[in-house]
C-alpha positions as CSV (number, residue, x, y, z in Angstrom):
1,X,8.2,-6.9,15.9
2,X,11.7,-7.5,14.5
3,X,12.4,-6.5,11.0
4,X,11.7,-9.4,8.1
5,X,14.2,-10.4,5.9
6,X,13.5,-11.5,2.7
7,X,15.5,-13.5,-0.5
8,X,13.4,-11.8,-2.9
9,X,13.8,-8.3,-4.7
10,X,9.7,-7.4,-4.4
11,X,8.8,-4.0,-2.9
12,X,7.2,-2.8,-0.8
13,X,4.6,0.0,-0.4
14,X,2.7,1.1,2.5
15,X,0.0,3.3,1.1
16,X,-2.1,5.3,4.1
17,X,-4.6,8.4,4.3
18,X,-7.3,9.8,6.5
19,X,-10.8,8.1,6.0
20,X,-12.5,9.3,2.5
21,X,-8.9,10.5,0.9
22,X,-9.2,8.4,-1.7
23,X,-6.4,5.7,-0.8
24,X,-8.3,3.0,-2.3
25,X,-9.8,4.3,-5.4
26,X,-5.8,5.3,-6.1
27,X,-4.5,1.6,-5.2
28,X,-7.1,0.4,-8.3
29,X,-6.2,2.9,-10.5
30,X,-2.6,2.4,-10.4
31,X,-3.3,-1.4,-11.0
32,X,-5.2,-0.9,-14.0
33,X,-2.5,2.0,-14.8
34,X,0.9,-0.2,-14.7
35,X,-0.3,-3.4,-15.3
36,X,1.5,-3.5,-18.8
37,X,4.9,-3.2,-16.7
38,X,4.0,-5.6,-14.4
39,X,2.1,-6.9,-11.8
40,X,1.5,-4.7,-8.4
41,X,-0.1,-7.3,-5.8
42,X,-2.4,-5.8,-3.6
43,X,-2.8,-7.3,0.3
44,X,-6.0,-7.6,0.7
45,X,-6.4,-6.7,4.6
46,X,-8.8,-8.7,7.1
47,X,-11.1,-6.9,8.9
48,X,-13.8,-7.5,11.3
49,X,-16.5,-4.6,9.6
50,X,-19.3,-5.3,7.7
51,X,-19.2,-5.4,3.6
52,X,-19.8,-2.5,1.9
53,X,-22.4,-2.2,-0.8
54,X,-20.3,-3.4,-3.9
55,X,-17.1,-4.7,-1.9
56,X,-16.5,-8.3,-2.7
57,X,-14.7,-10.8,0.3
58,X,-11.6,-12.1,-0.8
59,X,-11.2,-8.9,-3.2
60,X,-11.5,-6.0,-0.9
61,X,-10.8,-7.0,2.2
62,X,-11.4,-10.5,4.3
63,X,-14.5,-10.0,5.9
64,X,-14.1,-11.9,9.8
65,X,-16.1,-12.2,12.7
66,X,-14.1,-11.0,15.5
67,X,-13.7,-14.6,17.0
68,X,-12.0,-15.3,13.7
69,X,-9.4,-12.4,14.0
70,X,-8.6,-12.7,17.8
71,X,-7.6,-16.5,16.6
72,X,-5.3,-15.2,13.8
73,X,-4.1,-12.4,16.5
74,X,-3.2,-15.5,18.7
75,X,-1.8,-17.6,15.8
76,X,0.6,-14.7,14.9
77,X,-1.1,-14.9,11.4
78,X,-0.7,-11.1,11.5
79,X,2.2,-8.1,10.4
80,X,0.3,-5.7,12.1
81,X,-3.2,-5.3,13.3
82,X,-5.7,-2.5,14.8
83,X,-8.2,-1.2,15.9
84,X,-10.0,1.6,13.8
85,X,-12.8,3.3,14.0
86,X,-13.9,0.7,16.2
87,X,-13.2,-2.7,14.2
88,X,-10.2,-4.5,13.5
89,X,-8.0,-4.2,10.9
90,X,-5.0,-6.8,10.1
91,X,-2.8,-6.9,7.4
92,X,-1.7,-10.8,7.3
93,X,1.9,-12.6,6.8
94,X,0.2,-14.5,3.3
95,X,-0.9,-11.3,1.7
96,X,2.5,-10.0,1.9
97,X,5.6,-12.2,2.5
98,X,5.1,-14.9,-0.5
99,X,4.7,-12.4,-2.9
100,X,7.6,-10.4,-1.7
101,X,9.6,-13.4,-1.8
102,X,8.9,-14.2,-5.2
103,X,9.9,-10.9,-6.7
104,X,6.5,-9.4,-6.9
105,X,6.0,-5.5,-5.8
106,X,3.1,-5.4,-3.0
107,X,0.9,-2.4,-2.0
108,X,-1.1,-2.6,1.6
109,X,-3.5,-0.1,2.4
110,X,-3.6,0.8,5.3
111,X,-4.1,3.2,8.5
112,X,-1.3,5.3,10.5
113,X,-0.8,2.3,13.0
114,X,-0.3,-0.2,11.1
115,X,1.7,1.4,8.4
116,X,4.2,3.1,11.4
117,X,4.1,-1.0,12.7
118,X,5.3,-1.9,9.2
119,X,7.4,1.1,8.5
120,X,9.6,-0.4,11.4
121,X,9.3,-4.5,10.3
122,X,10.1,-3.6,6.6
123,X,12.6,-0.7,7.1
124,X,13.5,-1.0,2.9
125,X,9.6,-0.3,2.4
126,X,8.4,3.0,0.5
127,X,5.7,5.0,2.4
128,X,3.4,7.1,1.1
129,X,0.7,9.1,2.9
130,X,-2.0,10.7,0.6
131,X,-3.9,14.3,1.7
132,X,-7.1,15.6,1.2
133,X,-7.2,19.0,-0.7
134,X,-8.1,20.4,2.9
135,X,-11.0,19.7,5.8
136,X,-13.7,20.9,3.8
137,X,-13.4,18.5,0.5
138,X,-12.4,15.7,3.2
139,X,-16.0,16.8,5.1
140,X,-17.8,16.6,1.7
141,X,-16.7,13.3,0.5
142,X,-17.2,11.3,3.7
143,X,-21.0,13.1,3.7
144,X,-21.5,12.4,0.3
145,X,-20.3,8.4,0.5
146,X,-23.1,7.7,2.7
147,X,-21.4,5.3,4.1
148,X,-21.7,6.0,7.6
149,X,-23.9,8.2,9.9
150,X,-23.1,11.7,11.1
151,X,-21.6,10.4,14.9
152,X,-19.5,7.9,12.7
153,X,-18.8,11.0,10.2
154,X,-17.9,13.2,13.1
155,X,-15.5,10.4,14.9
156,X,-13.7,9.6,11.1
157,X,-13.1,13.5,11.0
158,X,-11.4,14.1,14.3
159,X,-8.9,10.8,13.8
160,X,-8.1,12.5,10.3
161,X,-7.1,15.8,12.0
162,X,-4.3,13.2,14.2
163,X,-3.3,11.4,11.2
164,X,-2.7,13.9,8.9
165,X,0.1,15.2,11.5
166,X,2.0,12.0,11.2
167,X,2.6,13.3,7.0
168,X,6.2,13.6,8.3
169,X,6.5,10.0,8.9
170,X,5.9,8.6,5.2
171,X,8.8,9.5,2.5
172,X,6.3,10.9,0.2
173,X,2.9,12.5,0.3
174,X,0.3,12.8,-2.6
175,X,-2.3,15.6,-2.1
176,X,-5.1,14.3,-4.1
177,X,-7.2,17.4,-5.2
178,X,-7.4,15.6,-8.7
179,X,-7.7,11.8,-8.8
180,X,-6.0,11.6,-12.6
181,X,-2.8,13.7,-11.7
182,X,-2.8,12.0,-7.9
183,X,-2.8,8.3,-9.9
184,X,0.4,9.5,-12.1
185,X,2.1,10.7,-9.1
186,X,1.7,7.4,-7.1
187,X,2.4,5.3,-10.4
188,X,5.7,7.2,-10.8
189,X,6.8,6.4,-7.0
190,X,6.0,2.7,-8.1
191,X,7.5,3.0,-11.5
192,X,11.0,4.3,-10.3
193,X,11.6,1.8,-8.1
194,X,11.6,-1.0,-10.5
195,X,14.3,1.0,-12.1
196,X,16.7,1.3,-9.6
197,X,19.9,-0.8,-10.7
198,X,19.4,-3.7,-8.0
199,X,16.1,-4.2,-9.7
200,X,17.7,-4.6,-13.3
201,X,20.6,-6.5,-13.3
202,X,19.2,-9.7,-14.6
203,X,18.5,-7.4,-18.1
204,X,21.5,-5.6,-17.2
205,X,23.1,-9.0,-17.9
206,X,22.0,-9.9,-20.7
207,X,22.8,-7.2,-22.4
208,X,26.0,-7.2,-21.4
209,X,26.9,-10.6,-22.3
210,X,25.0,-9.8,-25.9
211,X,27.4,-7.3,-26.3
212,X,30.5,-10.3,-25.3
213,X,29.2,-12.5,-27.9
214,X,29.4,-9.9,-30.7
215,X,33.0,-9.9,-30.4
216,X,33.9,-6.7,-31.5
217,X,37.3,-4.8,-29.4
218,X,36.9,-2.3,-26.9
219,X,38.1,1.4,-28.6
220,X,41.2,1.9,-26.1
221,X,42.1,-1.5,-26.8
């Protein structure tokens, strides 16, 4: 996949973590978090699973029979797509390029291969890879979801122990062993971005050309 380029100043953050880290519970929380400084568009992924109890289609994910999918796959609909945990997983051009465009910051959720897919199309995107206090907590909380069966349990545990060695590929990593002071650390991330210089020359501006209008000399002058 080449790289996109885009006209628009939005970022981009590409948000994974082993199965039961918490990734999604943190990508709502920040949300809810920085909404007063703006808006942080989340791509809602496609995905070829069953619903969850409580998880809405359209709002959690796009829920897709996998006829469906293989015809996006074949449309190039897709940034990246894969296969985990034995359903697909796609993370669509809509959900992400026209909101980039416009300006708007975007967080995708996401697994290992399909934020290492994006890492490389979007080389300006910030990656962040969250960690489970250790094997133990992560063991507890996908038990204690019950979610999935003890096979599907035992398979989600020995992908994590592969993912969590690709930390050293994401810029930052969150170990969330405290979901409060794991949400500030990822609102930060977000939060420092938009204050980078590139992000606020248009206020930069104006505030320069307030100070022309009042008139007044420069001190060397």
């Amino acid at each position: 996949m080449s790289s996109e380029h885009l006209s628009g100043s939005g970022d981009l953050f590409l948000l994974s973590a082993p199965s039961g880290a918490g990734k999604t519970t943190l990508i709502h929380g920040i949300r809810e978090r920085i909404a007063d400084e703006g808006e942080l568009v989340f791509s809602v992924s496609h995905t070829t699973r069953g619903p969850r109890a409580g998880e809405v289609d359209g709002r959690d994910y796009h829920f897709v029979d996998a006829a469906a999918f293989q015809q996006m796959i074949a449309g190039d609909a897709f940034l990246e797509w894969a296969e985990v945990h034995g359903n697909y997983y796609g993370t669509s051009r809509q959900a992400v390029i026209p909101f980039l465009a416009a300006g708007l910051d975007v967080i995708v959720d996401l697994d290992v291969q399909g934020a290492e897919r994006l890492m490389h199309a979007f080389p300006t995107a910030h990656s962040i890879f969250v960690l489970p206090p250790g094997y133990a907590d992560l063991v507890r909380r996908l038990g204690g979801r019950g979610l999935d069966d003890p096979e599907q349990v035992a398979r989600r545990l020995a992908v994590s122990r592969w993912e969590i060695r690709r930390y050293e590929s994401y810029q930052y990593v969150i170990v969330n062993d405290d979901l409060e002071r794991a949400s500030r650390a990822l609102a930060a991330i977000v939060l420092e971005k938009r204050q980078r210089r590139a992000r606020q020359q248009s206020r930069i501006d104006r505030v320069l050309a307030d100070f022309e209008r009042s008139g007044g000399a420069d001190p060397g002058s």
